[in-house]
N, C-alpha and C positions, 0 to 999 in steps of 0.2 A: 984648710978650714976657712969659713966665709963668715965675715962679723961683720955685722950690721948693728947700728949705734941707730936706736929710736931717731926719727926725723921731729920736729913739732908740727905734727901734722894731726890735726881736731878732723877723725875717721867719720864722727857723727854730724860733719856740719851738713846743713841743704844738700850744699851745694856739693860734695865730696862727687866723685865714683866710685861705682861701689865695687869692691877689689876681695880676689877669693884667696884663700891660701896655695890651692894646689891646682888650680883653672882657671880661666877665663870665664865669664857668665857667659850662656847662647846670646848666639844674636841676636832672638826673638824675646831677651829678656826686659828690654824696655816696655815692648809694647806688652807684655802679660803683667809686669806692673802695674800698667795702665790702666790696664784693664782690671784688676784686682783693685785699685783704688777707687775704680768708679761702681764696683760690687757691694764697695764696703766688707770689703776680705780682713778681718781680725786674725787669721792666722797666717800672716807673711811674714817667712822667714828670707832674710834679706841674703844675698851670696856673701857679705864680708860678716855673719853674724858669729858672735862666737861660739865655742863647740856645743854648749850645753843648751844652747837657744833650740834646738831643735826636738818637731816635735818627738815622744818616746813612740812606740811598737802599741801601744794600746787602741782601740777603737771604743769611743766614746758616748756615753747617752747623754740626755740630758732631760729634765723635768724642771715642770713649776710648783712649785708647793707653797700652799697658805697656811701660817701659824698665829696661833692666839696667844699674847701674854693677860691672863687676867689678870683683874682688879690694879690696874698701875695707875699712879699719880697722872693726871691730866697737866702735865708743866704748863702745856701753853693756855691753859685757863685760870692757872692759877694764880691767886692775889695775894696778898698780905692778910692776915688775920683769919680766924677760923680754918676748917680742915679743906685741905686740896681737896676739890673734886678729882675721880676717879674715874677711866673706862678701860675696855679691853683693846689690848694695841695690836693692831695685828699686822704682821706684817708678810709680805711675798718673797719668796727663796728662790734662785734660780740653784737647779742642782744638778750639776756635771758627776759621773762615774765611769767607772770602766764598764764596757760593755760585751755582749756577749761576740763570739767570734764569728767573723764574716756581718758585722753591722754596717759596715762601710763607712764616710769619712766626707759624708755632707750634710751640712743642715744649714737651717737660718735660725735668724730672733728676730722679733717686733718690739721695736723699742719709740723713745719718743728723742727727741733732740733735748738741747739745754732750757729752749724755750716753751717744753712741758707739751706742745701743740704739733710740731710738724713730727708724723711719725717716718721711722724710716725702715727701711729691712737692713740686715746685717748677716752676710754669708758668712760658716765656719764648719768646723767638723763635728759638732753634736747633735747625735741623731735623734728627734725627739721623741722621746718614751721608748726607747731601745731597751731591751732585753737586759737587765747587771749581767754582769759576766759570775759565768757559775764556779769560777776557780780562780786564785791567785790570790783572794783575799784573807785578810779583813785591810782595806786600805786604810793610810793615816788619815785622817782630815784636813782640811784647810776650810776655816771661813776668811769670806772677802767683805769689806764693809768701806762702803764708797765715801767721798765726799758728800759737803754741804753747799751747794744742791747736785746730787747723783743720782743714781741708779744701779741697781744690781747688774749690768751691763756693762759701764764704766770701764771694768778692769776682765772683759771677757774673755780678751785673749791671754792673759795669764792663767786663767779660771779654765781654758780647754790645754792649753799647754801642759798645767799639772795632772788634770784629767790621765793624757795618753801616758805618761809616767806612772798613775799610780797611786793617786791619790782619790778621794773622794771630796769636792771642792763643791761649796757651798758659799753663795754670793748675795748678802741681803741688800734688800729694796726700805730702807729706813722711815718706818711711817712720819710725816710732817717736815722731813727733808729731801724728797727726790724732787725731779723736776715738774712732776705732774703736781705734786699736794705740797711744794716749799711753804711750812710755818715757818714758827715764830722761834729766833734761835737757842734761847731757853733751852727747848725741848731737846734738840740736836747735843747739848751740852751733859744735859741729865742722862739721857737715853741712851747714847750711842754705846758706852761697855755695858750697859742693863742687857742690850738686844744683842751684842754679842755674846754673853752668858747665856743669855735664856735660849739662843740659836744651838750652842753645842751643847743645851743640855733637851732638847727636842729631836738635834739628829740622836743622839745616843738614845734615846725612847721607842726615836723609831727603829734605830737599828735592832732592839729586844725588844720588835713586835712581829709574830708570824702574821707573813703575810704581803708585810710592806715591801716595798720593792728594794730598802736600803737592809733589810733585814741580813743580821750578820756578814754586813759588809764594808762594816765601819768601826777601824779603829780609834775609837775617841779619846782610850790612853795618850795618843799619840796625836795631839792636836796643834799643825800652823794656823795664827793669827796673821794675817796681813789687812793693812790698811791704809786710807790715803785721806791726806788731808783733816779731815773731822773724823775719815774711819782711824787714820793715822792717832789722832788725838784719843777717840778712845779704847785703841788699842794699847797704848802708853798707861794709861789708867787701867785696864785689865790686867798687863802686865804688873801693874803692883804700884806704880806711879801715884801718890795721893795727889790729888790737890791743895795749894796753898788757902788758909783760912782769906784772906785777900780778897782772894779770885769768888768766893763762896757768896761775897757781900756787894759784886759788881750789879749797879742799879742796871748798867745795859745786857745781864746776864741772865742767869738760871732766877727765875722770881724765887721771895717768899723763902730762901735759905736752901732750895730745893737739891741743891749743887752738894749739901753739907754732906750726903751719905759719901762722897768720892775725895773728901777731905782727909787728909795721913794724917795718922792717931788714931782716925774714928773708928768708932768698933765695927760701924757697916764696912766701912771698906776693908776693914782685917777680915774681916768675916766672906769677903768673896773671893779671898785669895783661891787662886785658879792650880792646880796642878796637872790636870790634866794640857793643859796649855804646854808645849813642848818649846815653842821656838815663833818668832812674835817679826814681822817685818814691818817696818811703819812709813810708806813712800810720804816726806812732806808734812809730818805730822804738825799740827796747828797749836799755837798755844803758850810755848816757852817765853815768846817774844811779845807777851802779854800779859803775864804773871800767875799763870794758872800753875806753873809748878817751881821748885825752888831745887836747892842743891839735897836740901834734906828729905824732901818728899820724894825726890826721885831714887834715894837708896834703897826705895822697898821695890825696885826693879830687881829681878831675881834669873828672870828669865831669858834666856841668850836671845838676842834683840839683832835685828841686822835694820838699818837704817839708810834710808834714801834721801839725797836734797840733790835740788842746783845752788849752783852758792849763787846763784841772783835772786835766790827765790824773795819775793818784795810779798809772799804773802802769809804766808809761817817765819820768814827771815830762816838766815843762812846761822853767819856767826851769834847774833843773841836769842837763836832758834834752834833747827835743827840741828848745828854743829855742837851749840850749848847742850840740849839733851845729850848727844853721844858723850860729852865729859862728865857732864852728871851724872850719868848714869852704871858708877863706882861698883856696884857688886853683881853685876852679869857679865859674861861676856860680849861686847857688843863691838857692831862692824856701822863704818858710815862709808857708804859709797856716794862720789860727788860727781857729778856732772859739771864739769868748767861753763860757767855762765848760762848754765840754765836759769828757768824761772820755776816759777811752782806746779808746773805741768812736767816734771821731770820724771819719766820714764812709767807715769801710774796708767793714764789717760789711753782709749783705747784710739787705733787713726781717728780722724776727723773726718766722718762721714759725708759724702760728695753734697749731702742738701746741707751740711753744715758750712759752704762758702757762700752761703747768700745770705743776703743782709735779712736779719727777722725784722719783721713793725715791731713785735712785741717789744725783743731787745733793743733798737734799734742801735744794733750791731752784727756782724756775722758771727754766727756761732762756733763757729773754724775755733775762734780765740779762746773756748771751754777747754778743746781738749790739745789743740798742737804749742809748739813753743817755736820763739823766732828764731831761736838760732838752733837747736836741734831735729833731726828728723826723726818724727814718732816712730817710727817704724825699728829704727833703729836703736832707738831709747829700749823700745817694748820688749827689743833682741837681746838685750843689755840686764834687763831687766830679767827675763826668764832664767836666762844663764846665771849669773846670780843666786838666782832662789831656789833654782834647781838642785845648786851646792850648798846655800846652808837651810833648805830642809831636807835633804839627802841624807846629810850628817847629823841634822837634830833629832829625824822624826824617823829617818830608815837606816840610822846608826852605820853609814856608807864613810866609811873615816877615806876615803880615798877621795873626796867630795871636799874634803880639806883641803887638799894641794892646789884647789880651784882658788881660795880664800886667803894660802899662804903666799902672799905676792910685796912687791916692793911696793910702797905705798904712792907713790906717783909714777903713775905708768909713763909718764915722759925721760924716769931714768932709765927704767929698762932696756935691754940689751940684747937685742937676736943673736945669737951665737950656734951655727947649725955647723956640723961637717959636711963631707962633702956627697953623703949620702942623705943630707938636711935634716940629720937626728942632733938635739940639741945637746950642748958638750955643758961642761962642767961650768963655765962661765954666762952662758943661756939664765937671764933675769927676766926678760919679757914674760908679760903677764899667758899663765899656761890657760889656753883653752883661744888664745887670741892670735891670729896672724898678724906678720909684724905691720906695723903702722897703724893697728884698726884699735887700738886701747885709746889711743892718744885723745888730750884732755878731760879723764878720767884719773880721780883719786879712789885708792883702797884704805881706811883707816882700822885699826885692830888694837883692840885693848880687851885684855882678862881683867877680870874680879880683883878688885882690893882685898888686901891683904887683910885681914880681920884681927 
């Protein structure tokens, strides 16, 4: 028998090589990196990635869709005294599906950088306005809901990863928070669970509309929430999370009390309780470590939650942030996955596109700094990432309980233990994180807590 004792070896750093389980990478694999990086390739799976990062058997569409919220509160207009002005919000969907068979496994997006101005192209497998696939469904959903300031692109390579698996994944463009239209952040505070609600209740409209092209092909019972940063934020509030009265009365915040309907007790926010919402991932979420929510407001989390940070994050914070919500958050079951000294770019962000290393006038900064981190490789975060979510919405949303054993792991992968025979089938004593070849989990944490006891 052959026992291998974890090394402290951080898989994810720059600098690492990258190291496969059962091969060698080709030799030609540097330079098609390379080459892929200066594509702007969103869908690079790395040779050391773990099992479930890769992508699924499905071929993929994609489309843009425009939606209207009428008559909504204009937050960033609005003042003290008399009644909020009102407009229609509207806002832009990127929408990934499974596609029909023989669609093939290229496409691009046009997108814009952080600085709202330099636009770029970005290569992947979504093919646009591809044929749905006429059998296999009704897929579960997923909406994506980015940071402040983002774009429906942000998180694209997750958004095509769940695609070829199986889902039907929808990624909004946040009116007065992306990079093109950044308001006032009021709005971003109000808005952000408003337009994730009003998102899943549009796909489901169109899915019971003949005609539409998502028509009967979208399980909305079955719906993943993920999000990052501000989407993280108000995903936490969707999830059932009220806001603290506190936070409601911040003069640098939501004007005018506007914040009150997302305040726990309140009857608006009892009132949006979500159930079709299955299962809720929040990479980074914003807000803990600023008094928007408290121990008591976060009991109305109900919903099995899987949660993402670096413990450097210096922008949501680590321990009086996103580590405090996963303790808070007492009656779900919830999961925090940690990245050893990341920052707040921890595994959400999509690569950093090759015009994003040159310095903007606008920002004067490179825009690289939006989406990569110093000491982690995106690419590798992203891989981290998929794998991940691939397990707890497998298990949430497509009741795959063998998706579990992904999730049931020691909780610092630095203790774990490769333990293979001599046929390299893992023996009785094998703790290493499963789905990972050995050495490649390192400075990663798994956290796991079930529901309080009532």
């Amino acid at each position: 028998m052959k026992m291998i004792v974890a090394a402290a070896f951080a898989a994810g750093l720059v600098t690492t090589t990258a190291m496969a389980q059962d091969s060698a990478a080709p030799a030609d694999a540097p330079e098609e990196a390379a080459a892929a990086t200066h594509e702007n390739r969103i869908d690079i799976i790395r040779p050391d990635a773990p099992e479930l990062a890769a992508h699924g058997d499905l071929p993929i569409g994609v489309r843009t869709v425009e939606v209207t919220n009428a008559d909504q509160i204009d937050v960033a207009n609005t003042t003290a005294g008399g009644e909020p002005p009102r407009y229609e919000r509207k806002l832009t969907l990127e929408i990934w599906y499974p596609a029909a068979e023989g669609t093939g496994d290229e496409g691009t997006y046009t997108t814009l950088l952080r600085d709202g101005e330099t636009e770029v192209t970005l290569a992947g497998r979504g093919v646009r306005d591809a044929e749905p696939a006429a059998e296999g469904g009704p897929y579960p959903l997923v909406i994506i809901s980015h940071g402040y300031p983002g774009n429906r692109f942000l998180m694209s390579h997750l958004a095509e990863n769940l695609a070829t698996k199986g889902y039907v994944v929808a990624s909004i463009d946040h009116l007065e928070s992306t990079y093109a239209d950044q308001g006032a952040f009021g709005s971003t505070l109000v808005n952000r669970s408003l337009d994730q609600l009003f998102v899943l209740d549009e796909i489901e409209r169109m899915n019971g509309e003949e005609g539409d092209f998502l028509s009967g092909l979208v399980d909305t019972e079955n719906t993943g929430l993920i999000g990052y940063s501000m989407g993280g934020y108000g995903a936490v509030i969707t999830a059932g999370g009220g806001v603290t009265e506190t936070s409601v009365g911040y003069e640098w915040g939501a004007p005018a009390g506007t914040l009150a309907i997302h305040e726990a007790g309140s009857p608006e926010h009892g009132e949006r309780a979500e159930d079709r919402i299955k299962a809720v991932v929040a990479f980074a979420p914003w807000g803990r470590q600023r008094g928007f929510w408290d121990a008591e407001g976060l009991k109305g989390i109900e919903t099995p939650i899987f949660y993402v940070a670096g413990s450097a994050d210096d922008v949501s914070g680590y321990e009086d942030g996103v580590k405090m919500l996963y303790d808070e958050t007492v009656n779900a079951e919830r999961y925090l996955l940690t990245f050893e000294n990341a920052n707040h770019n921890a595994a959400a962000p999509m690569p950093a596109p090759a015009e994003s290393w040159t310095v903007s006038q606008k920002l004067g900064y490179a825009p690289f700094d939006h989406y990569a981190d110093p000491v982690w490789d995106t690419v590798r975060m992203n891989n981290i990432a998929q794998h991940f979510v691939t397990a707890f919405l497998g298990k949430e949303l497509k009741g795959d309980e063998a998706m579990g054993e992904y999730l049931d792991l020691v909780e610092n992968a630095a203790d774990g233990v490769t333990a293979l025979d001599d046929e390299d089938k893992p023996t009785a004593e094998h703790t290493y994180w499963k789905g990972f070849a050995d050495r490649t989990a390192m400075g990663l944490s798994l956290m796991h807590a079930t529901p309080a006891a009532q």
